[in-house]
C-alpha positions, 0 to 999 in steps of 0.5 A, a space after each residue: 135900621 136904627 140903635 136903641 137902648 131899652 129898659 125893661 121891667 116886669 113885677 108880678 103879685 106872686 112869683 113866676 117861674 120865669 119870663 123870657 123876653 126875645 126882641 127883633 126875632 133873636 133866637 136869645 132872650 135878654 137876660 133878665 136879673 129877678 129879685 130873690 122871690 122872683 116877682 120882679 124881672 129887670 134888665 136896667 140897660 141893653 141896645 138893639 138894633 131896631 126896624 119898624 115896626 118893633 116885633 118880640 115875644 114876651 113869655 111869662 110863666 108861673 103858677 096859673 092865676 099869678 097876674 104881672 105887668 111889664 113895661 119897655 122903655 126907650 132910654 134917650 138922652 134926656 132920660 126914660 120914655 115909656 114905649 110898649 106895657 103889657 099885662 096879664 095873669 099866667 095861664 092865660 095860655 096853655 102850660 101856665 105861660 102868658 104870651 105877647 107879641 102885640 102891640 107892634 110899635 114904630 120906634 120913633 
């Protein structure tokens, strides 16, 4: 087991109802700050403690059609390094929600 720190990001066309972001298999999701029209979902810092591979699920839900990407990178000591991105558009799923749980990663 190793202990990372993660940034995560996520920007929307349009605005989302909410997006929950659940690492490692916790039954929490990281808390994410939106901006005041929703479209952008952020959380600047958090640490984990990390097996390979790296597992989660990523949420996103809003109107259908709203399309989004996200992004999570590792914060090492020389800066940002980008790990896993996603995309897509709500309603992808059933109930207006996207849902990701691949690609699993190594962290390296």
């Amino acid at each position: 087991m190793k202990k990372v720190k993660f940034h995560f990001k996520l920007i929307s066309k349009g605005t989302l109802a909410n997006v929950f972001f659940y690492p490692e298999q916790e039954e929490s999701t990281i808390i994410l700050k939106s901006d005041s029209k929703r479209k952008e979902w952020e959380n600047d810092e958090f640490e984990l403690l990390i097996e390979n591979p790296f597992e989660y699920t990523l949420k996103v839900f809003g109107v259908t059609g709203t399309e989004w990407e996200a992004e999570l990178k590792i914060i090492t000591l020389d800066g940002e390094k980008a790990f896993l991105k996603w995309e897509g558009e709500t309603g992808d799923t059933k109930r207006n929600v996207s849902i990701r749980t691949k690609p699993l990663k190594n962290i390296d």
